[in-house]
C-alpha positions as CSV (number, residue, x, y, z in Angstrom):
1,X,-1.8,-27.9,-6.6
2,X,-4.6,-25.9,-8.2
3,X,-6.7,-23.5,-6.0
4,X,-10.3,-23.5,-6.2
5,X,-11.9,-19.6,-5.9
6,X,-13.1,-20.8,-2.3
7,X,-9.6,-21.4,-1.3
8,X,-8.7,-17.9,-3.1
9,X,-11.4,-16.3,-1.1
10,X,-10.5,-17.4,2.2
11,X,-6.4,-17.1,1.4
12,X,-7.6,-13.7,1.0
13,X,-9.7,-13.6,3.8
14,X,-7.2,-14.9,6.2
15,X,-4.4,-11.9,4.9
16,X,-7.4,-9.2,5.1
17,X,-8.2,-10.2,8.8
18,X,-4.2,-10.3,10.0
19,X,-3.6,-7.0,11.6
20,X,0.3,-7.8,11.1
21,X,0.1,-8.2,7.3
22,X,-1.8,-5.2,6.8
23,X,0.5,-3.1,9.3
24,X,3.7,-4.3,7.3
25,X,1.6,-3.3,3.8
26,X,0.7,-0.2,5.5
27,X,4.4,0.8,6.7
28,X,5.5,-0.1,3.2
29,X,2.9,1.9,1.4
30,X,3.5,5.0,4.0
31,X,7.6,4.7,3.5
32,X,6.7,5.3,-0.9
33,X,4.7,7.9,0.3
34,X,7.5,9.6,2.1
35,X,9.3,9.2,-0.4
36,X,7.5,10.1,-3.1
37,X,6.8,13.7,-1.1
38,X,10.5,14.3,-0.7
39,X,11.8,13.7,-4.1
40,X,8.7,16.0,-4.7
41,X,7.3,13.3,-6.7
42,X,3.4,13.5,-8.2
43,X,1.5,11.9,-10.1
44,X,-1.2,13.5,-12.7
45,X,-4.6,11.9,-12.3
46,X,-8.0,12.4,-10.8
47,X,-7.7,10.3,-7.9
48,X,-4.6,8.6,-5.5
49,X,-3.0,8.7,-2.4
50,X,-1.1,12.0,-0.5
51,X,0.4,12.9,2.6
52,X,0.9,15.4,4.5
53,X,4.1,18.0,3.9
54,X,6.8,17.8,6.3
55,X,5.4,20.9,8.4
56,X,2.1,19.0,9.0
57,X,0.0,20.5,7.1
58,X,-2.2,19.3,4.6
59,X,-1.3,18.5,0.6
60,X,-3.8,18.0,-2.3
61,X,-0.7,17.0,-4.3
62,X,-1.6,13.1,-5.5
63,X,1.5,10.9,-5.1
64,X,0.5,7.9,-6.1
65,X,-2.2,6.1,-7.6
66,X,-4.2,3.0,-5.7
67,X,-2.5,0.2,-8.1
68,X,0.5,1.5,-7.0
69,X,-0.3,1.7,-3.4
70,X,-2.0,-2.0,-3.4
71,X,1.3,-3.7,-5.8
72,X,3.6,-2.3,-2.7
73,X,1.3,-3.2,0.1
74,X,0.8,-6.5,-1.7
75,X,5.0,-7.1,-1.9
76,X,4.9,-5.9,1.6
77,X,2.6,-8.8,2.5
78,X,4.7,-11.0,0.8
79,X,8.1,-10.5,2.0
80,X,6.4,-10.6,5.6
81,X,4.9,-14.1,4.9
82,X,8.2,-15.2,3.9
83,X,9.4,-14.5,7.5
């Protein structure tokens, strides 16, 4: 079965408006992060994602980009729907 865009759109839609999808993609996205900061992990680039240092306090260190960030929240959202 082929979709049509409209049927993209509002597949999309429907994931973008479901608070447990995006919490699951969120969780996922936060545990890299985590990660990512203890393994002391960057990433050289302009723009991306950080968190905060262990102490709380804030980091300017970039840990990951956005495609990154939305191919993990997006596997996230997948192993969720599987469920």
């Amino acid at each position: 079965m082929t979709m049509t865009i409209n049927d993209k759109i509002d597949f999309l839609l429907a994931i973008g408006n479901d608070e447990n999808l995006l919490e699951a993609a969120r969780k996922k996205i936060e545990e890299a992060l985590i990660e990512f900061r203890n393994a002391r992990i960057s990433n050289q680039r302009n723009n991306g994602l950080v968190i905060k240092e262990y102490d709380g306090s804030d980091s300017h260190i970039i840990r990951m980009g956005p495609e990154d960030a939305m191919r993990i929240g997006l596997m996230a959202i997948i192993e969720e729907m599987k469920k």
